[in-house]
N, CA, C, O and CB atoms as a CASP TS submission, in Angstrom:
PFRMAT TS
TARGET T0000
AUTHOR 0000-0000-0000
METHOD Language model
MODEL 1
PARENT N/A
ATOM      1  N   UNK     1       0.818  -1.205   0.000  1.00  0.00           N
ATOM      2  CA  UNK     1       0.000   0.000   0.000  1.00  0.00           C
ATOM      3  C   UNK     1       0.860   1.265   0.000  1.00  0.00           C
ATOM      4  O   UNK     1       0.353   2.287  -0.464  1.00  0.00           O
ATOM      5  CB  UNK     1      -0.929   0.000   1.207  1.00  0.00           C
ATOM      6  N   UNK     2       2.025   1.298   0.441  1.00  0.00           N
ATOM      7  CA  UNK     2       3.113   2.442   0.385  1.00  0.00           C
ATOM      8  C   UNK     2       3.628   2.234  -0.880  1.00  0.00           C
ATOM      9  O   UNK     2       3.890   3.190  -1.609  1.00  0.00           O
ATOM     10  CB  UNK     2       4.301   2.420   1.511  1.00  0.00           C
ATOM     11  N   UNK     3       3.768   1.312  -1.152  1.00  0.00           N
ATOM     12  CA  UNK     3       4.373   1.476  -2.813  1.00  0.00           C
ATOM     13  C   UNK     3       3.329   2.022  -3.505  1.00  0.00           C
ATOM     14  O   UNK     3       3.642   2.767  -4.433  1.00  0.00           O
ATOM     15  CB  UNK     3       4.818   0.019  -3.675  1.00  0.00           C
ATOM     16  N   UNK     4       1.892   1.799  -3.240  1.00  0.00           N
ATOM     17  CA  UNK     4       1.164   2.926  -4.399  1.00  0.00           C
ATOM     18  C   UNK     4       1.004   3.961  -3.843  1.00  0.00           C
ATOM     19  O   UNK     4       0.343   4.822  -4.423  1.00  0.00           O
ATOM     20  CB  UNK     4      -0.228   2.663  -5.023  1.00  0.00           C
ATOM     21  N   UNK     5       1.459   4.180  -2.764  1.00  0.00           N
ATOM     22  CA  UNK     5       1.735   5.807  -3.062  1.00  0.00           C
ATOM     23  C   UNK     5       3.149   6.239  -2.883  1.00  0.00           C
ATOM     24  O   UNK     5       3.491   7.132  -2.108  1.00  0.00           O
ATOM     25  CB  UNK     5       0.884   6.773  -2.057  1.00  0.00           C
ATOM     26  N   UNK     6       3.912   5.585  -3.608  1.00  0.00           N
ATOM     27  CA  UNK     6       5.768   5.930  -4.167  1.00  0.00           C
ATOM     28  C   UNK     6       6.072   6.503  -3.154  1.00  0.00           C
ATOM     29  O   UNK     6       6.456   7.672  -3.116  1.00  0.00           O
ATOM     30  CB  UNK     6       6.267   7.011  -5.590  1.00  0.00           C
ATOM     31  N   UNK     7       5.871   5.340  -1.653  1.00  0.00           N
ATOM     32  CA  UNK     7       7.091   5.149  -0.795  1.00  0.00           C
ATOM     33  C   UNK     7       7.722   4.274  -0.526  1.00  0.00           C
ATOM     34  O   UNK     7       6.963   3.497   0.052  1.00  0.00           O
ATOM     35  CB  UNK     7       7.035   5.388   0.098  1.00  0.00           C
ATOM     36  N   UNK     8       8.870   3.781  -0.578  1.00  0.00           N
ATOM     37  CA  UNK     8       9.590   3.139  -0.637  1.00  0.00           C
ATOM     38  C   UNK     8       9.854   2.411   0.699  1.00  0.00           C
ATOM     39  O   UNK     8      10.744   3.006   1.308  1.00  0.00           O
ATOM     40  CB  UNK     8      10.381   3.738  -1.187  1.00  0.00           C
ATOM     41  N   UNK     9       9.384   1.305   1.388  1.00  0.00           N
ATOM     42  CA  UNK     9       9.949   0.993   2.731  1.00  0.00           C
ATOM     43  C   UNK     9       9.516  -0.935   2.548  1.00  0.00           C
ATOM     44  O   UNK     9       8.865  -1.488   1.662  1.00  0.00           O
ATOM     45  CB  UNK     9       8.964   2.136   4.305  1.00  0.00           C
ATOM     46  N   UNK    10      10.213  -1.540   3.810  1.00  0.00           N
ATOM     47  CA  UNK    10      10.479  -2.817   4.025  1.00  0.00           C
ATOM     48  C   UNK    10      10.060  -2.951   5.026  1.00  0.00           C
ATOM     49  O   UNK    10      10.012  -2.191   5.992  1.00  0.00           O
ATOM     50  CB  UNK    10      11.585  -3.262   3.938  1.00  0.00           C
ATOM     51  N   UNK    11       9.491  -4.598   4.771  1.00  0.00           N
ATOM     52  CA  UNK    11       9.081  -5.214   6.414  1.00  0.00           C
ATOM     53  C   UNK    11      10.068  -6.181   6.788  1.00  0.00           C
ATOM     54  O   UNK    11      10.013  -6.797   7.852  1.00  0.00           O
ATOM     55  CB  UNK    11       7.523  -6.076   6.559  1.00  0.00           C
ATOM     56  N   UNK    12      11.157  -6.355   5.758  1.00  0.00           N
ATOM     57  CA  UNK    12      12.529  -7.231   6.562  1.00  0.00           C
ATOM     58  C   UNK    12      13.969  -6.519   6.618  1.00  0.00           C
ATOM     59  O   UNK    12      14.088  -5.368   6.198  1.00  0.00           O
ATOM     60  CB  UNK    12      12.892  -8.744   5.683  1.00  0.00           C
ATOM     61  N   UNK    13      14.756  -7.031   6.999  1.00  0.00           N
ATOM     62  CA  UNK    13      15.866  -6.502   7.234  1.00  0.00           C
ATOM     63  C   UNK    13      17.349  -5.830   5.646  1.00  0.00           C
ATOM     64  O   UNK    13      17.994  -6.531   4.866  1.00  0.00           O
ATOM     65  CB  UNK    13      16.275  -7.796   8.249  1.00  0.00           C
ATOM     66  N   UNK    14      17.345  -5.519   5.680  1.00  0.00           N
ATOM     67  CA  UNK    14      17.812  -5.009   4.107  1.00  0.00           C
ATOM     68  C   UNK    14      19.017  -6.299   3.320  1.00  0.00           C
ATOM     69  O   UNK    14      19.321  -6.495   2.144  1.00  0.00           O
ATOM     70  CB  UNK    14      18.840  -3.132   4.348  1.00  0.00           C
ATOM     71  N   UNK    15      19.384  -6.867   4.411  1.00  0.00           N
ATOM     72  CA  UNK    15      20.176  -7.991   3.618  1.00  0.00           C
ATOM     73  C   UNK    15      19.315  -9.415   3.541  1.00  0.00           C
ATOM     74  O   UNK    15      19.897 -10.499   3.577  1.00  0.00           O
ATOM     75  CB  UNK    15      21.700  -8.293   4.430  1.00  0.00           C
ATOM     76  N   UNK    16      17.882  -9.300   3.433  1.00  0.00           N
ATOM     77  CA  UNK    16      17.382 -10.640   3.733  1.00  0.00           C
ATOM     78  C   UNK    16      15.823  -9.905   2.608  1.00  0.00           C
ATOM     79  O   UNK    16      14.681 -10.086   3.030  1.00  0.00           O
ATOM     80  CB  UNK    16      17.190 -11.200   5.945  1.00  0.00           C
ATOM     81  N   UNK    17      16.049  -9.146   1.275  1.00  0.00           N
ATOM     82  CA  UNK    17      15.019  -8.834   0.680  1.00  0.00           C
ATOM     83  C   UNK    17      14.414 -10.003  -0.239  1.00  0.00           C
ATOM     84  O   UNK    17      15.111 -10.785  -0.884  1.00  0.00           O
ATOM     85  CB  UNK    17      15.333  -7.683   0.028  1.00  0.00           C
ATOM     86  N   UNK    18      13.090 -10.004  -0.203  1.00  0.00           N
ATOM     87  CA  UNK    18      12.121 -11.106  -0.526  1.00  0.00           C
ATOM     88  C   UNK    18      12.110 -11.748  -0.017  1.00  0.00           C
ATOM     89  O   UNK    18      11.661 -12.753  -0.566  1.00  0.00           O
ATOM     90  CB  UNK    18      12.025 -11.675  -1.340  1.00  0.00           C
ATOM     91  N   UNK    19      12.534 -11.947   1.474  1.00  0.00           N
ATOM     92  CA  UNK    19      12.541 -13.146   2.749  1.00  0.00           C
ATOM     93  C   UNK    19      10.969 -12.428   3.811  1.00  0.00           C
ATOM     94  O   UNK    19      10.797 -11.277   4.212  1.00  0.00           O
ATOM     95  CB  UNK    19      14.669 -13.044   3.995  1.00  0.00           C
ATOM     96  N   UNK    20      10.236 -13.437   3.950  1.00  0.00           N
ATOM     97  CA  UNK    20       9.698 -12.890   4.721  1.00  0.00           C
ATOM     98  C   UNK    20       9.696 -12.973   6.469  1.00  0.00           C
ATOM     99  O   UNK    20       8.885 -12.598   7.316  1.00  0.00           O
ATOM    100  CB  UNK    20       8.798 -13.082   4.188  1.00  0.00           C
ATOM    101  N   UNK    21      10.954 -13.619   6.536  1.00  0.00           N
ATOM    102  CA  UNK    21      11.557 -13.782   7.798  1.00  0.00           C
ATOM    103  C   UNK    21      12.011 -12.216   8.616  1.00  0.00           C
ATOM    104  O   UNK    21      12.987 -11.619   8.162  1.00  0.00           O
ATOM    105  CB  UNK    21      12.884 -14.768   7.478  1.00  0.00           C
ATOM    106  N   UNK    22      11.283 -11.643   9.770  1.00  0.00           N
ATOM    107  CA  UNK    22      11.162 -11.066  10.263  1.00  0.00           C
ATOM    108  C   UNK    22      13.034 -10.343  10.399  1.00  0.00           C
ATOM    109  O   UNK    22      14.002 -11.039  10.094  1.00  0.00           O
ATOM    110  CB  UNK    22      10.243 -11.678  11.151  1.00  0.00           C
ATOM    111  N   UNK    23      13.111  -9.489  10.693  1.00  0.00           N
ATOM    112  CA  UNK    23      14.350  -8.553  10.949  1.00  0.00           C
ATOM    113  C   UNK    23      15.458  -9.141  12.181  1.00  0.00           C
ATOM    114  O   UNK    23      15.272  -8.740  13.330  1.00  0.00           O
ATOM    115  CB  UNK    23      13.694  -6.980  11.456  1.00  0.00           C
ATOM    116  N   UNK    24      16.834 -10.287  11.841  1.00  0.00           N
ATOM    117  CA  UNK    24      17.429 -10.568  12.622  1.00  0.00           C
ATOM    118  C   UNK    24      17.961  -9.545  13.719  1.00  0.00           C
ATOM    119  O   UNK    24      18.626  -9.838  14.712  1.00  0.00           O
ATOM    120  CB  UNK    24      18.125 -11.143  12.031  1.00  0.00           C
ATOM    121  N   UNK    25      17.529  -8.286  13.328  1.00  0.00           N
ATOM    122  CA  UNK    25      17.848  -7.270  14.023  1.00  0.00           C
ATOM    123  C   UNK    25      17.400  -7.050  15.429  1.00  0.00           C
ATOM    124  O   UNK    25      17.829  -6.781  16.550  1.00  0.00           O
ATOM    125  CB  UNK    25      17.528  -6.368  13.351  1.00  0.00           C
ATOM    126  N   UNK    26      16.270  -7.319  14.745  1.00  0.00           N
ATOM    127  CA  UNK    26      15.344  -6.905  16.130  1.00  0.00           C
ATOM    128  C   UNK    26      15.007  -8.027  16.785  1.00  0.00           C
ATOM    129  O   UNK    26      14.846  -7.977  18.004  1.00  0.00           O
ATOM    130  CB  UNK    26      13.936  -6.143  15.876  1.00  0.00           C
ATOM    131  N   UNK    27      14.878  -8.983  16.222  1.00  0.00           N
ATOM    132  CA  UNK    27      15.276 -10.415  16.765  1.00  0.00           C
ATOM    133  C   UNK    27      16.353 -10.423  18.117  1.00  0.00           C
ATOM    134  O   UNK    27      16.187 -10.877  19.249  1.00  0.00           O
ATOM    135  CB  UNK    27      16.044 -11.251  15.445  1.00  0.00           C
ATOM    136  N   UNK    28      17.269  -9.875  17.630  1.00  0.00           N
ATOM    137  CA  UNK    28      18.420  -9.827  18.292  1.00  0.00           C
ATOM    138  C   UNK    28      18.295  -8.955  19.470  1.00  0.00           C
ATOM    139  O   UNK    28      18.552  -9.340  20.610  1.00  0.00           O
ATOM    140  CB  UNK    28      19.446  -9.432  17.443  1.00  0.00           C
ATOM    141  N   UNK    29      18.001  -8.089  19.251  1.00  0.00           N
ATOM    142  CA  UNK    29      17.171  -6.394  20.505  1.00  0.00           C
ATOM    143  C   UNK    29      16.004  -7.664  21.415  1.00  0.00           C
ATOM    144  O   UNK    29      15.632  -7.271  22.521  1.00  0.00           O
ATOM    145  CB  UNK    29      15.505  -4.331  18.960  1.00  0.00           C
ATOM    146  N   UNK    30      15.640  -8.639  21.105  1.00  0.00           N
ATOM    147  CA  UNK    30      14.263  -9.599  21.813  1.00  0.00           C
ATOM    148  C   UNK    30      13.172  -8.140  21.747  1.00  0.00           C
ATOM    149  O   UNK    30      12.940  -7.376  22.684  1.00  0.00           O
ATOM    150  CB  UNK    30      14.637 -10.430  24.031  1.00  0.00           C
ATOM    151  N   UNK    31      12.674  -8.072  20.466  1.00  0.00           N
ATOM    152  CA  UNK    31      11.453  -7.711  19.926  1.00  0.00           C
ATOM    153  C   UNK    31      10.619  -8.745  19.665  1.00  0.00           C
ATOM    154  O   UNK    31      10.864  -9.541  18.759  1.00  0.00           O
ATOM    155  CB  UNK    31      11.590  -7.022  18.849  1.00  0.00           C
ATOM    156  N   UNK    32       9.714  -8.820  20.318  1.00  0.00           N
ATOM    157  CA  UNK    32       8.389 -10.155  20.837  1.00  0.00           C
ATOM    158  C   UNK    32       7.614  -9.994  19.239  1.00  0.00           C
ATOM    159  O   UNK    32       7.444  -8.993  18.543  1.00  0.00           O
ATOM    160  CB  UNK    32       6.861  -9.532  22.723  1.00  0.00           C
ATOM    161  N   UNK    33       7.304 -11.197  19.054  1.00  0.00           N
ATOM    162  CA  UNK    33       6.006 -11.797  18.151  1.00  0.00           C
ATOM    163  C   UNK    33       5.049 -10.776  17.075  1.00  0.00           C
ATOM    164  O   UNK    33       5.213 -10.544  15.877  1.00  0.00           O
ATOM    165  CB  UNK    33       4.872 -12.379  19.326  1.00  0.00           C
ATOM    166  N   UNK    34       4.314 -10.433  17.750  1.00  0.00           N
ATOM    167  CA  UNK    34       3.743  -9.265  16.430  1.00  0.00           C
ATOM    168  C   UNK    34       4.506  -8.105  16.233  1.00  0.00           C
ATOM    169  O   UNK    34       4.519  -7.582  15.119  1.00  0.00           O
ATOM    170  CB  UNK    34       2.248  -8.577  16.691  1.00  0.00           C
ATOM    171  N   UNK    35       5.163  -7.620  17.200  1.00  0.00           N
ATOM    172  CA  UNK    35       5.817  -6.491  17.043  1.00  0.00           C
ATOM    173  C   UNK    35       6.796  -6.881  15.792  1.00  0.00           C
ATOM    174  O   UNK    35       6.644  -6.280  14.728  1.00  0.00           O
ATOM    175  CB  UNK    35       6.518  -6.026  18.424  1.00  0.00           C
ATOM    176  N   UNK    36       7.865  -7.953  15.930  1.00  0.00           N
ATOM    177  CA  UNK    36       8.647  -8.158  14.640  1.00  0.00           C
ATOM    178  C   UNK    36       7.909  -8.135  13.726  1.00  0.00           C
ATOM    179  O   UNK    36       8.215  -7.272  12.904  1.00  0.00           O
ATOM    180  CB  UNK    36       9.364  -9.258  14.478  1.00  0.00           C
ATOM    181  N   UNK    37       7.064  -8.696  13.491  1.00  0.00           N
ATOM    182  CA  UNK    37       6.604  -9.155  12.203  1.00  0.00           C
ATOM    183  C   UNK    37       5.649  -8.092  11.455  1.00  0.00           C
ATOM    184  O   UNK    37       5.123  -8.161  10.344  1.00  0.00           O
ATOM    185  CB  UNK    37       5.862 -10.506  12.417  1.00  0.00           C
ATOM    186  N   UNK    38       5.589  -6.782  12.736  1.00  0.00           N
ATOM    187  CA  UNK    38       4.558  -5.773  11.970  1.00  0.00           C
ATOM    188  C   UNK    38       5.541  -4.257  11.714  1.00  0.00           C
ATOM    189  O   UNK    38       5.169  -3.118  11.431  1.00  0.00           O
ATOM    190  CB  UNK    38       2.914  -5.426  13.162  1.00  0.00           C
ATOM    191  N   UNK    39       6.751  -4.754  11.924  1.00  0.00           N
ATOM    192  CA  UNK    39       7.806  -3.887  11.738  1.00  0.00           C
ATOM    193  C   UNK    39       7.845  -3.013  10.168  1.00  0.00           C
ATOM    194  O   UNK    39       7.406  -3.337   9.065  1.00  0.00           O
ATOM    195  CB  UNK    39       9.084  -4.828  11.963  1.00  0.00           C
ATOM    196  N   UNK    40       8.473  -1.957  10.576  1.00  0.00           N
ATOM    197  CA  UNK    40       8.734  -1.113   8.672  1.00  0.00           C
ATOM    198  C   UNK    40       9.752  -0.525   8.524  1.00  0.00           C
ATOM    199  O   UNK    40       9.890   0.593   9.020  1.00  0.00           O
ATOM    200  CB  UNK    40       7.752   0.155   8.083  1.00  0.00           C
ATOM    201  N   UNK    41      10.781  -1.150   7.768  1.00  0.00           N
ATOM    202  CA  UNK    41      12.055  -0.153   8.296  1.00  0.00           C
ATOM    203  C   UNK    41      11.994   0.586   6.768  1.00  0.00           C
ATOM    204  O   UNK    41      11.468   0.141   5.747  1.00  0.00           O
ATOM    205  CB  UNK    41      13.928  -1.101   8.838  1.00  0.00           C
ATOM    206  N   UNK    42      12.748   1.927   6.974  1.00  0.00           N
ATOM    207  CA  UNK    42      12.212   3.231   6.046  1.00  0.00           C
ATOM    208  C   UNK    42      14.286   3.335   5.963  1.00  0.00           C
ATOM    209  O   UNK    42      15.052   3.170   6.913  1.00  0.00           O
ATOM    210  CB  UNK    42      10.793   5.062   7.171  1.00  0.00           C
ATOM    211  N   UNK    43      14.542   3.556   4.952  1.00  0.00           N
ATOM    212  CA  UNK    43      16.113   3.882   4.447  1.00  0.00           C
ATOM    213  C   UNK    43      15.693   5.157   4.019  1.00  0.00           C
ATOM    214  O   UNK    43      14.751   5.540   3.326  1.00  0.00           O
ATOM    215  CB  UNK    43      16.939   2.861   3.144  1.00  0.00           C
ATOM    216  N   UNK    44      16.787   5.822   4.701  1.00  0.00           N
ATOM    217  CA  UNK    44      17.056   7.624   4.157  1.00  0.00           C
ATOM    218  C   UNK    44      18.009   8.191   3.930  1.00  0.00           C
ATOM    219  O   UNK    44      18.852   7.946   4.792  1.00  0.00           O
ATOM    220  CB  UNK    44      16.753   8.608   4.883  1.00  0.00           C
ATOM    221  N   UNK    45      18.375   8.905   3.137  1.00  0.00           N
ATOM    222  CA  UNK    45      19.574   9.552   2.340  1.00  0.00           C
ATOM    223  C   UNK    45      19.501  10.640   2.701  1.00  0.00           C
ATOM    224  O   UNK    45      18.576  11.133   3.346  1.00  0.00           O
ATOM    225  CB  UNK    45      19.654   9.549   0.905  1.00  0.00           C
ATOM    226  N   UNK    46      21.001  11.441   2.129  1.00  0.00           N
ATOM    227  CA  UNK    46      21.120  13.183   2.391  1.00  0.00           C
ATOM    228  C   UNK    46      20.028  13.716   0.974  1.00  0.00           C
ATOM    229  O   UNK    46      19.961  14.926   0.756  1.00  0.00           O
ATOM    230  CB  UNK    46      23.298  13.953   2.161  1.00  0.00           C
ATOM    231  N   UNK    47      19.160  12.660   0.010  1.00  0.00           N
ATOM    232  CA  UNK    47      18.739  13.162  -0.782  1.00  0.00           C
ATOM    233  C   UNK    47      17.146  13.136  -0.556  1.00  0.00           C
ATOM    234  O   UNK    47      16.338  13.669  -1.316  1.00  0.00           O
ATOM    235  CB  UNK    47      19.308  12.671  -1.827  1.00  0.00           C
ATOM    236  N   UNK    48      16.906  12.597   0.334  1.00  0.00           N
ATOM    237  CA  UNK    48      15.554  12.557   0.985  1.00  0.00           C
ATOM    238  C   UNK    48      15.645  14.418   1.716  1.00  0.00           C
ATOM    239  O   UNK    48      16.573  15.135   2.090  1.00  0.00           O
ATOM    240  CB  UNK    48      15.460  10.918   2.423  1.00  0.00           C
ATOM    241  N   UNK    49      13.956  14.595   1.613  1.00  0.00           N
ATOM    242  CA  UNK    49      14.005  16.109   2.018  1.00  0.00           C
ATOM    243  C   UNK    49      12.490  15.842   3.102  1.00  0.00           C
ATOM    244  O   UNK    49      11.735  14.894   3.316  1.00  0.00           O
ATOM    245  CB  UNK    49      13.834  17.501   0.334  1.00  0.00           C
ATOM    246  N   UNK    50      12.586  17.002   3.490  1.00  0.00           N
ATOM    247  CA  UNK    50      11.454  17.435   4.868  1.00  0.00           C
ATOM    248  C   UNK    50      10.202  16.759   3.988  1.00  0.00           C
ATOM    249  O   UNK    50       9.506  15.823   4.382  1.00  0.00           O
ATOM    250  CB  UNK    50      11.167  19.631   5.366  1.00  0.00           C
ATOM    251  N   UNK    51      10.090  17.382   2.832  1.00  0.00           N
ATOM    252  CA  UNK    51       8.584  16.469   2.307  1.00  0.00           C
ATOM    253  C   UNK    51       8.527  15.762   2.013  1.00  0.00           C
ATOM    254  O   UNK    51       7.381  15.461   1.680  1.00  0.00           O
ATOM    255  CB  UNK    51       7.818  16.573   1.577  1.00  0.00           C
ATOM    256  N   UNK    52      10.052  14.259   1.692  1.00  0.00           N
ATOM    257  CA  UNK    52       9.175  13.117   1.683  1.00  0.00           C
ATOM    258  C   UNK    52       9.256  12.857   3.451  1.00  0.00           C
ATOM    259  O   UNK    52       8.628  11.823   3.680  1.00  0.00           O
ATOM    260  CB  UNK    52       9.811  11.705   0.536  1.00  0.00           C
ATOM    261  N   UNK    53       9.575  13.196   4.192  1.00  0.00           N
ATOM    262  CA  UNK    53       9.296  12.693   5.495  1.00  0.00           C
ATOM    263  C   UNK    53       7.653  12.557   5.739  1.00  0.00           C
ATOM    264  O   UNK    53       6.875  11.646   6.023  1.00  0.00           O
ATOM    265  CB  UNK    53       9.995  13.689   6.561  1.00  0.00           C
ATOM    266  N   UNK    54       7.536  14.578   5.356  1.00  0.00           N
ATOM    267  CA  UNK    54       6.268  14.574   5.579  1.00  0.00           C
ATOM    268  C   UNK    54       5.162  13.734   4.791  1.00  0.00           C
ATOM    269  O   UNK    54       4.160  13.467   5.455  1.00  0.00           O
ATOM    270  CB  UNK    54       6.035  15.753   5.513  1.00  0.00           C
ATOM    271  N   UNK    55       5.187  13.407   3.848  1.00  0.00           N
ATOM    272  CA  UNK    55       4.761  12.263   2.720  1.00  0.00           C
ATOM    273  C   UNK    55       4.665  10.931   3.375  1.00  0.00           C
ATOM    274  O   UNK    55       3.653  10.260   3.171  1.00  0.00           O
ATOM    275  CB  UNK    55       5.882  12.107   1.458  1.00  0.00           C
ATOM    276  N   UNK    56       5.303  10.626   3.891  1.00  0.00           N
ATOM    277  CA  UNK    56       5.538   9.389   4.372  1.00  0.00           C
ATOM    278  C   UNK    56       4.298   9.398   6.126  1.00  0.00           C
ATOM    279  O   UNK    56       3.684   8.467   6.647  1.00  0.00           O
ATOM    280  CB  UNK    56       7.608   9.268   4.590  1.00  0.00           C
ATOM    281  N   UNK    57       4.391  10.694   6.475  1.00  0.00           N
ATOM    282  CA  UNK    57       3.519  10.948   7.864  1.00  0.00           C
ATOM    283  C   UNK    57       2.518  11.169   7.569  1.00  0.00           C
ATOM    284  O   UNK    57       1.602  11.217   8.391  1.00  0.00           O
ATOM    285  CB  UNK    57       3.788  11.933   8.776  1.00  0.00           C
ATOM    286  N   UNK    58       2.366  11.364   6.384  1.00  0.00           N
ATOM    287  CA  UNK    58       0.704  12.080   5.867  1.00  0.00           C
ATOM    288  C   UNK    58       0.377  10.489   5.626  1.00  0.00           C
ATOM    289  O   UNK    58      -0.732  10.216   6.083  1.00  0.00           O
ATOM    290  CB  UNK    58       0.516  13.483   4.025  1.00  0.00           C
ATOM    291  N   UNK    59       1.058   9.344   5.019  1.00  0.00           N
ATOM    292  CA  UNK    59       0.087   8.709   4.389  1.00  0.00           C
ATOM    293  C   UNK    59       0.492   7.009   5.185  1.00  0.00           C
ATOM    294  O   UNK    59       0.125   6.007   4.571  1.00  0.00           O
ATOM    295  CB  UNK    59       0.235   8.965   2.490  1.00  0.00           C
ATOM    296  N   UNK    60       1.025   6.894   6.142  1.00  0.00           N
ATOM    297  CA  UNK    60       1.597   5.810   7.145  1.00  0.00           C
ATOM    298  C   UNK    60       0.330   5.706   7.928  1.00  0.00           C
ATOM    299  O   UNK    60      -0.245   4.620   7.864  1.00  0.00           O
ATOM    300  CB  UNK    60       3.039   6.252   8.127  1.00  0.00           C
ATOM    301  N   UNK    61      -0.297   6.817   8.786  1.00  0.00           N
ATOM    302  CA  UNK    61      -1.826   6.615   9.257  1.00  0.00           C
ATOM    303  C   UNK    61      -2.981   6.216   8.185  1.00  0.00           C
ATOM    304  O   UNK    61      -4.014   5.968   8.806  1.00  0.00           O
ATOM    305  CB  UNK    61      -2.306   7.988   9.884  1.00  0.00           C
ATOM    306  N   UNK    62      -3.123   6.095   7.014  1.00  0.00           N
ATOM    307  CA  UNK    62      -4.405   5.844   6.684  1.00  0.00           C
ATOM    308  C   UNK    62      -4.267   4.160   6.162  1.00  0.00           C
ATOM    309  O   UNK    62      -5.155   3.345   5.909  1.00  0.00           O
ATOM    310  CB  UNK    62      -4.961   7.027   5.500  1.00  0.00           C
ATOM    311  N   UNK    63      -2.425   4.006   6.116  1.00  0.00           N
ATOM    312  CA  UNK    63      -2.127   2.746   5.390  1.00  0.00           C
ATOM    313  C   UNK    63      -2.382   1.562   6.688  1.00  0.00           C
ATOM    314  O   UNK    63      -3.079   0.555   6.558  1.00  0.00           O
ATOM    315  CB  UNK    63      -0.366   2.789   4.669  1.00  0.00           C
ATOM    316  N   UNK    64      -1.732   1.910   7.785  1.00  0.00           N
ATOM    317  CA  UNK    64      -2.073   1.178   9.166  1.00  0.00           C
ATOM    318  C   UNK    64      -3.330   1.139   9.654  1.00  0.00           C
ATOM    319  O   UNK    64      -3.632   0.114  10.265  1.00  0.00           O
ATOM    320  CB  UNK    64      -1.410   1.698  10.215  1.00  0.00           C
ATOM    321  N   UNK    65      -4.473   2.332   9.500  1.00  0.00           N
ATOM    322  CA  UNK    65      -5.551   2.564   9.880  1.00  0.00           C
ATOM    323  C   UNK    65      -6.703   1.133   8.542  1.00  0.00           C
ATOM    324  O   UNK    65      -7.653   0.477   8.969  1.00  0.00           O
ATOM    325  CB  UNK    65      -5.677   4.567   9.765  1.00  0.00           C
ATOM    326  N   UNK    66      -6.379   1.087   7.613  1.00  0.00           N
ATOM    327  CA  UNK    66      -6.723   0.208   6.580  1.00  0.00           C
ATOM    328  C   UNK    66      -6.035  -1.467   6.932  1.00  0.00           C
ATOM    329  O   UNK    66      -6.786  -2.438   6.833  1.00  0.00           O
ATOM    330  CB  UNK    66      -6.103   0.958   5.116  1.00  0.00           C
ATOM    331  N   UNK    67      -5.002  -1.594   7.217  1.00  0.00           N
ATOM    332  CA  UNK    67      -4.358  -3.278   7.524  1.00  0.00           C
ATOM    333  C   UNK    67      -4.720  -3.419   8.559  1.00  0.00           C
ATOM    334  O   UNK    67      -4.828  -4.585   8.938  1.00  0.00           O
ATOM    335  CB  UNK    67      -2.807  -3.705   7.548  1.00  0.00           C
ATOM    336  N   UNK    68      -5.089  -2.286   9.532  1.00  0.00           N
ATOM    337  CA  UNK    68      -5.736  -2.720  11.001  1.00  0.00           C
ATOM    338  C   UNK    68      -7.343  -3.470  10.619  1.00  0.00           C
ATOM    339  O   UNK    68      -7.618  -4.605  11.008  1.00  0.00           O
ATOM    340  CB  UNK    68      -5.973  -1.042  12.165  1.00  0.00           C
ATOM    341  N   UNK    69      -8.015  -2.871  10.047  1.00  0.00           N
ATOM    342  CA  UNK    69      -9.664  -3.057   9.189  1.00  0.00           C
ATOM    343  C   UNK    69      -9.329  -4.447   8.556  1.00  0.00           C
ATOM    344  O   UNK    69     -10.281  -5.227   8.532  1.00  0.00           O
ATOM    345  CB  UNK    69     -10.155  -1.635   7.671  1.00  0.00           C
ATOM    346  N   UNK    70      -8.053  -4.932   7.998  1.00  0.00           N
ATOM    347  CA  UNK    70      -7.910  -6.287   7.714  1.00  0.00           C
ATOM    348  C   UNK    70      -7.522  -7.182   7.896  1.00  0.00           C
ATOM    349  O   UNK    70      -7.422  -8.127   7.113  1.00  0.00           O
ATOM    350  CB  UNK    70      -7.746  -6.493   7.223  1.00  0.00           C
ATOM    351  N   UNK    71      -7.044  -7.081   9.530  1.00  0.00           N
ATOM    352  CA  UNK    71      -6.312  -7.907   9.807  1.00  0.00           C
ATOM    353  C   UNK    71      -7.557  -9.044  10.704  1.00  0.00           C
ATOM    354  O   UNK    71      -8.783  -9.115  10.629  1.00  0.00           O
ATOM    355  CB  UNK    71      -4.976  -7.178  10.563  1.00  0.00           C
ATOM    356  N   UNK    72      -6.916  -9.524  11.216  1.00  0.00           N
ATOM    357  CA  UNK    72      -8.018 -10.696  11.702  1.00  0.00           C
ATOM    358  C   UNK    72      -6.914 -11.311  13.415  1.00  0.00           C
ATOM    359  O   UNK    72      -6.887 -12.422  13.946  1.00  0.00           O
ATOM    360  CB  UNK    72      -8.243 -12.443   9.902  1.00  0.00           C
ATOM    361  N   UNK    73      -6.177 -10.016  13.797  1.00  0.00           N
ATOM    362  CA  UNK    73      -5.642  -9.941  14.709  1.00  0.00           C
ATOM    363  C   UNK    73      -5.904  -8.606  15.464  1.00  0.00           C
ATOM    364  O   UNK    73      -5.650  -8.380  16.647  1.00  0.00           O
ATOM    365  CB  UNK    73      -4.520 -10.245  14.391  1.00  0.00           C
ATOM    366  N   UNK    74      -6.381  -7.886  14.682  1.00  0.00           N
ATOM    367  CA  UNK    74      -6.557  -6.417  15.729  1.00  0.00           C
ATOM    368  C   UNK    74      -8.547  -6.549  15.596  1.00  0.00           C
ATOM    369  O   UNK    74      -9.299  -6.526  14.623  1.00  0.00           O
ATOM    370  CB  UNK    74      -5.547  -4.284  14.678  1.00  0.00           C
ATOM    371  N   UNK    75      -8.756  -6.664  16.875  1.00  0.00           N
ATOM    372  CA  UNK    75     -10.257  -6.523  17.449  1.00  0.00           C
ATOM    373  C   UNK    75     -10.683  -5.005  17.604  1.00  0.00           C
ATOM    374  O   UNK    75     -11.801  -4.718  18.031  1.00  0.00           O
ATOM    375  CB  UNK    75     -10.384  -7.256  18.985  1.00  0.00           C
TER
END
């Protein structure tokens, strides 16, 4: 849902892309069960600017507010 709106982010760890094995990272930190697995890690450059941040804040609530409506884990 962030890729259609041309943002760019991951739910695994950047050396493990198309794995859907949760982030050895945070694995490692003992980040518990849904929390890993509902993780988003966001990569940023000196070429990223204030508006895609803000881009990314404008449209992260309606994308979570929608997978919450489909999940069959959040009551």
């Amino acid at each position: 849902m962030l890729d259609d709106r041309g943002i760019c982010a991951s739910t695994g760890s950047a050396c493990a892309s198309g794995s859907l094995e949760p982030s050895h990272v945070l694995r490692a930190m003992n980040v518990e069960g849904v929390s890993v697995h509902g993780s988003i890690r966001f990569s940023l450059s000196t070429y990223n600017t204030d508006e895609d941040v803000n881009a990314v804040l404008t449209e992260l609530p309606k994308v979570v507010k929608r997978l919450r409506e489909l999940s069959p884990f959040v009551s």
